[in-house]
N, C-alpha and C positions, 0 to 999 in steps of 0.2 A: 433777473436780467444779467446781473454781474456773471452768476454759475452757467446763461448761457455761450455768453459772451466766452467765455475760459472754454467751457468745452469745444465752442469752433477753433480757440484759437491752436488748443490741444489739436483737433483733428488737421487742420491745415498743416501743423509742423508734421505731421506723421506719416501725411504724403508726399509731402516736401522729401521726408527719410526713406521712404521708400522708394519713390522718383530715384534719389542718390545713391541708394540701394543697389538696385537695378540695373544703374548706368555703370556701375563699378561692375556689376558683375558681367557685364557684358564685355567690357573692357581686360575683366580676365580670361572670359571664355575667348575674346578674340586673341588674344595674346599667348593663351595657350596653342590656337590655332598656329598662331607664327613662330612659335618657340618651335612645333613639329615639324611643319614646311621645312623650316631653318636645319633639324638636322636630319632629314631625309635630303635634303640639298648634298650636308657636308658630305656625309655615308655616299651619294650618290658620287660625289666627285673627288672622294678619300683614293689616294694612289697604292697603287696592288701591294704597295708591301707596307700598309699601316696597319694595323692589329684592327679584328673586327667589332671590338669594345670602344675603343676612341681614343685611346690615350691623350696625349695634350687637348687632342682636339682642333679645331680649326678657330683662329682667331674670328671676331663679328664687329660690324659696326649698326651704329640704328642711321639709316639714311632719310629721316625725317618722315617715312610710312612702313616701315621694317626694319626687322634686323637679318644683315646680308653679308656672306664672305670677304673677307677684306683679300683683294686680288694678291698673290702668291707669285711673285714672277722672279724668284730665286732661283728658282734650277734653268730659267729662259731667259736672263735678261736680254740676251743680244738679238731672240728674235724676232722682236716688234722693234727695235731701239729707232729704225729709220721713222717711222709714224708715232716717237714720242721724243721730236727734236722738235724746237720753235728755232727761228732767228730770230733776233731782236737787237732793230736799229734805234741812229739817233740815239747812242747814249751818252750822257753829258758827262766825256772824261774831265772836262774843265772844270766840272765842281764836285769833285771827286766822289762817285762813282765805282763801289766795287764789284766784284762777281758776289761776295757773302753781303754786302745791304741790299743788293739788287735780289737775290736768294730770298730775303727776310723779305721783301716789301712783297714779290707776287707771292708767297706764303700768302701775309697777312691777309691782302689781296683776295686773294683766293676764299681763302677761310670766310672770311666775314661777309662777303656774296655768295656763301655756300655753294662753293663747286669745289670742295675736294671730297672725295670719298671716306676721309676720314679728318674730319677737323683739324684731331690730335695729333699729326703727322705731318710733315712736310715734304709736299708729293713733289718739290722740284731736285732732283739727285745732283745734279751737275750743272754750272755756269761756268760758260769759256769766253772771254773778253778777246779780240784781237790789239794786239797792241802794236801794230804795226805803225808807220807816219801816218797820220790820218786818216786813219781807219777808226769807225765809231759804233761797229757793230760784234754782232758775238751772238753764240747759242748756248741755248739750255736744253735740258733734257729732261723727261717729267714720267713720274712713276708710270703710267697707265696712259693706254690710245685716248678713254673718254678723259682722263681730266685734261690732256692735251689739247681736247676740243675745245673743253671750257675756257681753256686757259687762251683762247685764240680771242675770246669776247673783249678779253683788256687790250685790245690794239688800241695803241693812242695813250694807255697809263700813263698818267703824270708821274714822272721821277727826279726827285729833286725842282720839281715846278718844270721841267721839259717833257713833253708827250714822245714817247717811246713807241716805236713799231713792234711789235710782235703776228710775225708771217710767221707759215709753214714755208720749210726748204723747198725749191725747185722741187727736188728729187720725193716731194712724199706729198698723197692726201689721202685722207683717210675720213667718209661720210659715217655721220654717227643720226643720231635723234631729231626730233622735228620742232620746234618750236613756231608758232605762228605760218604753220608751211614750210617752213625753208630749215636744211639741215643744218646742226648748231655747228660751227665756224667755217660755217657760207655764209655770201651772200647772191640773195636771186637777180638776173639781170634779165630784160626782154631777151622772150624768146625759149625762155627755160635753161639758160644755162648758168652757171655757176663760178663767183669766183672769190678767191681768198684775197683780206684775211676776212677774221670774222667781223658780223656785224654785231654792233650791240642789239639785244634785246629790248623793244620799247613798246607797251602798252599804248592802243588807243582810245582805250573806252575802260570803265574802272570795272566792266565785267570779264569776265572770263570763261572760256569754252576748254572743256577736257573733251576730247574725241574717248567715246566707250570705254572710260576707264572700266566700266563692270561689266563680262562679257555675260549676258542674263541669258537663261534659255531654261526649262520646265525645272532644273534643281533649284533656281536662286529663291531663295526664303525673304521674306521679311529683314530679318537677321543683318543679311549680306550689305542692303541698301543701307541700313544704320550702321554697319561696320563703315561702308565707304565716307556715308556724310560726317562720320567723327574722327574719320580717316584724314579727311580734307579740313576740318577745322582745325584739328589737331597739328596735322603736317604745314601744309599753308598758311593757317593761322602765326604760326612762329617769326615767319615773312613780311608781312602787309595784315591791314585790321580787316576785318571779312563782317559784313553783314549778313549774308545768307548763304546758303547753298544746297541746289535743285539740283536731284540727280533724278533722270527720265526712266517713270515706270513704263509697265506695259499699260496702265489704265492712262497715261501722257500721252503714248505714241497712238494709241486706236484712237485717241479723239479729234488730235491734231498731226496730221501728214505733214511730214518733212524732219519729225520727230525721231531720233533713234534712242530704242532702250539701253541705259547704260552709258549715256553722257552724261555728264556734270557741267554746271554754271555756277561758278562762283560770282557774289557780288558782294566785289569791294568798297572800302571805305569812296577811295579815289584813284583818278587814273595810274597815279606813281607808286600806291598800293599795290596796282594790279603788275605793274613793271618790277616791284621787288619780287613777287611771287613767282611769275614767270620765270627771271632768271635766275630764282634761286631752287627752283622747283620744277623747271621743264626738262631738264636733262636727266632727269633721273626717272626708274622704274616703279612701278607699281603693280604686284604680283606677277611681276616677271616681266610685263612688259613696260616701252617705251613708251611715257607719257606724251600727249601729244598737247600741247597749250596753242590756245589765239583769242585774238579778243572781240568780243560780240556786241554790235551793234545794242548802247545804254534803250535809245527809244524802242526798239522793238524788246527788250527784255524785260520793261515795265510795262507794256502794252499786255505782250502773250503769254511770258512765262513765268511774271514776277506774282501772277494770279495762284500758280498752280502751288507755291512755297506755304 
């Protein structure tokens, strides 16, 4: 009994190593995947007079589902600068207030709700204070259009325990990504139209709908759907704690109509789960394109499609 006992116990650890095996190695061959993506990108968008070897190379960052060019806007800065100005009111000269703690704060800000393009960097270039007689406003300038969008979601930032306005200028907007429907730093109003500044991002239900993140059609393998679901625990997981996550085959969509192949549903811990994920997580791309986040009705996800996981 004891020598059978050993030998299941032998065989269950072996598949246990294998299982882990397996999932490594697929985590390399996916990874090798984006390592080439990655410099077929740089080569593609290498300027005519870089050597066709690579020299330096193009700097990378990992934006939580790849690694992706860290935007270059040396030799252009001035001409996007109008669509990467915020104003920002209401700021508390009275409790001193500078342009560099105000710098450091939507930094941190930033960073730690994951909407800078690269953690390690501080995407705000420039803060200008007005110091005129009571005057309590002033602009900053911010590396890039998209974190500028992000950076519109902190309107209302507590600074020094005062809630700070952060608008776009009159004179600029500029629509980026979709979050929950509506472009990230809009807001939707009856009627369909739109207006600034931004609104925060808020979950209402602790699931989550990704629109097609995997565009499927007769190449997609096996493969691709496991790439995505360890795509999504992986990347989103870092955010909010994840219980599940259904991404829709084609054996999902012929059974039940209204179905598309190549959405994802995340199901989170809790609704505030689903609210870190979103906004840490909807602005950004995924094989090139714009992720599209919203949140899906908990009853019917346990009903219909919490069967199919």
């Amino acid at each position: 009994d004891r020598d059978r006992d050993r030998d299941r116990k032998a065989e269950k650890k072996a598949k246990k190593r294998s299982a882990s095996s397996e999932s490594a190695e697929r985590s390399r061959e996916r990874e090798k995947r984006r390592r080439k993506q990655q410099q077929e990108y740089v080569n593609k968008n290498r300027g005519p007079g870089a050597a066709a070897g690579g020299g330096a190379g193009q700097s990378m960052f990992w934006d939580g589902f790849q690694w992706v060019p860290r935007a270059d806007t040396g030799n252009d800065i001035n001409a996007n600068r109008k669509n990467r100005r915020l104003y920002v009111g209401n700021l508390p000269y009275h409790l001193g207030v500078t342009e560099d703690s105000f710098s450091k704060q939507l930094y941190e800000t930033m960073r730690d709700r994951g909407m800078c393009n690269d953690p390690n960097q501080n995407p705000v270039l420039h803060v200008w204070f007005a110091r005129d007689k009571g005057a309590n406003y002033g602009f900053c300038e911010v590396a890039s259009i998209e974190e500028t969008e992000r950076a519109l979601q902190l309107d209302g930032m507590l600074v020094l325990g005062v809630p700070v306005s952060i608008k776009r200028p009159n004179d600029s907007v500029s629509p980026m990504g979709m979050i929950g429907g509506v472009a990230v730093g809009m807001q939707a109003l009856p009627g369909g139209m739109l207006a600034l500044p931004a609104a925060q991002v808020n979950a209402t239900s602790p699931i989550i709908h990704i629109n097609e993140i995997l565009k499927v059609d007769d190449k997609t393998t096996k493969d691709d759907y496991t790439d995505v679901l360890e795509d999504m625990q992986e990347g989103c997981g870092q955010h909010g704690r994840i219980l599940g996550v259904l991404i829709i085959r084609p054996e999902h969509a012929n059974t039940r109509p209204g179905l598309k192949c190549g959405d994802v549903y995340l199901q989170c811990a809790t609704t505030d789960d689903a609210t870190k994920i979103m906004r840490a997580m909807g602005h950004r791309k995924y094989d090139g394109r714009q992720i599209n986040m919203s949140s899906f009705e908990e009853g019917k996800f346990m009903a219909e499609l919490k069967p199919m996981m």
